[in-house]
N, C-alpha and C positions, 0 to 999 in steps of 0.2 A: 508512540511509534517505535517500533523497533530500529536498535543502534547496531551498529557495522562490528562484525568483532576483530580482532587481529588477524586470526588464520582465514576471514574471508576476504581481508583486504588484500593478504600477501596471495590470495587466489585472483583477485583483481587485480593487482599489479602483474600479474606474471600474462593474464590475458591482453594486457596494456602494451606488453612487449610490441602488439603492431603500428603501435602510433611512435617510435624512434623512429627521426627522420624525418616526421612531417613536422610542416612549420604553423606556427602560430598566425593566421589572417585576422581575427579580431576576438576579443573577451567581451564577453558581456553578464553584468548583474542583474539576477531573478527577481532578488529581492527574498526574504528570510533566510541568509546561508545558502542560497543555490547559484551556481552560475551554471555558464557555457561558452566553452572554445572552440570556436572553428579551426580546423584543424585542412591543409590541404598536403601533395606533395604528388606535382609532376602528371597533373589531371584530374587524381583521385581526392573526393574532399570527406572529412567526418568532422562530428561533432562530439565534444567530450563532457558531458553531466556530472559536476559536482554537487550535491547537495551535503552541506556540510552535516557531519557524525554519520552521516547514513552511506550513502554510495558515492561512488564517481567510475563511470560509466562509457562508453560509446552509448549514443543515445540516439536513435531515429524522429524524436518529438522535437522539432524547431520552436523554440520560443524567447521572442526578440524580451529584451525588459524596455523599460519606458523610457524616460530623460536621464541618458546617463549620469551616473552620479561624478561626486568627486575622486572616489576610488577607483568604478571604473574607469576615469581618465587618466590617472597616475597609472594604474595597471595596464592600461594600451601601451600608455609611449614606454614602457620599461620593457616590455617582453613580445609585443606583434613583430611580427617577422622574423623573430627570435627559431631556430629550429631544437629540436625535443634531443640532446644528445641520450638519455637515459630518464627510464622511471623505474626508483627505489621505494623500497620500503624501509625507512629508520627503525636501525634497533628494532626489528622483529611487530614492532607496536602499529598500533593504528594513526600513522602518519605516511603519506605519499608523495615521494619528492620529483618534481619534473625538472630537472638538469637543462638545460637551456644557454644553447651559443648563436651569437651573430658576429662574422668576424673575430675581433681579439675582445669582444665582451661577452661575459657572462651574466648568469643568473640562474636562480633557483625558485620556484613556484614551490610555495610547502602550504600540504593539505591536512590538516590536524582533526581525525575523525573520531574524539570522543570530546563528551561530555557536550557545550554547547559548540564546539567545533571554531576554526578558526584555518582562516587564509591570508598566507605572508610571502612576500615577494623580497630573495635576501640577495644582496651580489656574491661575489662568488668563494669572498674567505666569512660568509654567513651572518652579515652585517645587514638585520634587517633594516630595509629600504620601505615597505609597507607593510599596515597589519591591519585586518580587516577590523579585527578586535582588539583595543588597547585592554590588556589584562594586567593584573601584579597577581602572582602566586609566591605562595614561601619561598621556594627554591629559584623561581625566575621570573622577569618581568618581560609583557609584551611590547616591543615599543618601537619604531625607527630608532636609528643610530646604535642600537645595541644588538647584541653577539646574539645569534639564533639559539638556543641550546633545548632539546627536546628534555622531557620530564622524564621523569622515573618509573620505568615500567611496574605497573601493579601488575602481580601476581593473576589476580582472580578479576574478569570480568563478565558482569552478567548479560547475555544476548539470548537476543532470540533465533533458534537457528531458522535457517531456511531450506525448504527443498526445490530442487528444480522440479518444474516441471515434465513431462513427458513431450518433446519438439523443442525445447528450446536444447541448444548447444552449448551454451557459453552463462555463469552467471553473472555480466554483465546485461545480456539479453534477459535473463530474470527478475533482476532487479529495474532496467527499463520497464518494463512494464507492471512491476508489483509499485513505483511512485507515481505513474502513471492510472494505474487503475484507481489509487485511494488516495485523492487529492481531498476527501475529506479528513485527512491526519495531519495533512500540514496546515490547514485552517484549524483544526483541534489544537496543533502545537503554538500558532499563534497566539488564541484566546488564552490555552493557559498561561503563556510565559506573559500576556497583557495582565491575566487577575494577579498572579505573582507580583508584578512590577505593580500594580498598584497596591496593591497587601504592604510592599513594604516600604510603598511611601507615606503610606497613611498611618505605619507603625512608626517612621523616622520623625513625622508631625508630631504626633500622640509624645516623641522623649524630647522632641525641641520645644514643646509647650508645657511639660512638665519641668523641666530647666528654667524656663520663662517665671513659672510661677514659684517655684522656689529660688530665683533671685532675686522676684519683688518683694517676696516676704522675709527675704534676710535683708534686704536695704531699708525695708522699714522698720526690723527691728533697728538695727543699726541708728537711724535715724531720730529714733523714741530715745534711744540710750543717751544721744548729743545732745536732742531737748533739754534732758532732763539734768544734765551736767553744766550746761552753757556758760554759768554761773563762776564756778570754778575752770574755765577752760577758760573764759575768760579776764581770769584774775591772773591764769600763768603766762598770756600774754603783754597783758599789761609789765606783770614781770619782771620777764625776757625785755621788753621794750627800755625799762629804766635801768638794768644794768648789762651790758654786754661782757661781764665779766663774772656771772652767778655761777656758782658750781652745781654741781648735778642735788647732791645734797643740801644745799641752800634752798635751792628751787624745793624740793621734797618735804622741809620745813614748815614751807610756807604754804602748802595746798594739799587737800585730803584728798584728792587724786593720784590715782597714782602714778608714777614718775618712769617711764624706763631708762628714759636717754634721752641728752641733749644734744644738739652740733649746733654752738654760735655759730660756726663759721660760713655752714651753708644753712643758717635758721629755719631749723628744723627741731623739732622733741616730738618724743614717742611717747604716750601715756597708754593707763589701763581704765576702762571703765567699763561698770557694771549693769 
């Protein structure tokens, strides 16, 4: 499925300009990365379509999700009734910020539209409070309790353009209807990101059972070597037992194993064997 590129987002954002001022009535989770906000202000109501990497929209298709989860619940009580003071675009990149006041509290809704996409809800000195995706990257980790900090803009990225159609106005109206038409992409996107996800669980078995079996077979070397020493291992106990005062070199006199080190005091000795 084709990904959202920067300069169409900062086109999206600038058509979003109409939704400052309206307040948030309720969030709700799609399910794979999409939501939708209801949006009203002083009679007039919209809806706002995010589907993560791809768009985020005014959207005419109402679709409720099913038993809300546990994120949409933390996402309601943080930001419903909350009103939209401003939507940015960070850093030029494909990230979409809804700025969000009620009274003397804040918050920030941040829309992160590349790669598998991610949505984080931060207070207002950028302390994320929720994240839909807990990630670690080189540079930054996703997480509650820590500092929001956007990535490093790449240079070059690969999209697919789009064109409007001929009737439609707006490319919000566009892209409404180009993930509306082709609900077989986001069932595409599922299956693969499910083979993936099993490819590399069945690869992560395949190196924990290869570890398995190469630690049974050094414990039984291991094990063969003590066998076959027993003899001597236990003539240097014996010993250790009859004098607590043998030097490391005494002990080494008296046994063709070899010796590393002693400690009477926490009776212990180190030997080599072959």
């Amino acid at each position: 499925m084709r990904t959202l590129s920067a300069s169409e987002l900062g086109v999206l954002v600038n058509e979003l300009q109409e939704f400052v001022g309206f307040y948030v009535d309720r969030f709700y989770e799609l399910g794979d990365g999409r939501f939708r906000i209801k949006l009203s202000k002083k009679g007039a109501q919209a809806n706002l379509q995010i589907i993560l990497s791809h768009t985020i929209n005014k959207t005419k298709y109402i679709e409720k999700g099913e038993q809300p989860t546990d994120f949409t619940m933390a996402v309601r009580k943080r930001i419903e009734g909350f009103q939209i003071k401003s939507i940015k675009q960070l850093n030029n990149d494909r990230i979409v910020m809804l700025e969000l006041k009620k009274g003397d509290s804040e918050a920030n809704l941040i829309a992160e539209m590349f790669g598998g996409g991610n949505l984080i809800i931060t207070d207002n000195t950028m302390g994320m409070l929720l994240v839909y995706k807990r990630r670690q990257f080189k540079d930054r980790t996703m997480a509650p309790h820590l500092e929001y900090k956007a990535p490093k803009r790449s240079s070059e990225y690969k999209t697919e353009k789009i064109t409007i159609k001929e009737g439609f106005k707006t490319l919000q109206e566009e892209l409404d209807e180009f993930y509306h038409e082709n609900p077989v992409d986001m069932e595409e996107k599922r299956h693969n990101a499910l083979e993936e996800q099993l490819k590399a669980s069945i690869e992560k078995q395949r190196k924990i059972m290869g570890g398995i079996d190469s630690d049974i077979e050094t414990n039984k070397e291991i094990a063969e070597k003590i066998f076959r020493n027993m003899n001597e291992i236990n003539d240097i106990i014996n010993e250790l037992k009859k004098s607590k005062r043998m030097t490391l070199e005494e002990l080494r006199s008296r046994t063709k194993i070899g010796v590393q080190s002693i400690d009477l005091k926490n009776k212990t000795v180190t030997i080599e064997i072959d």
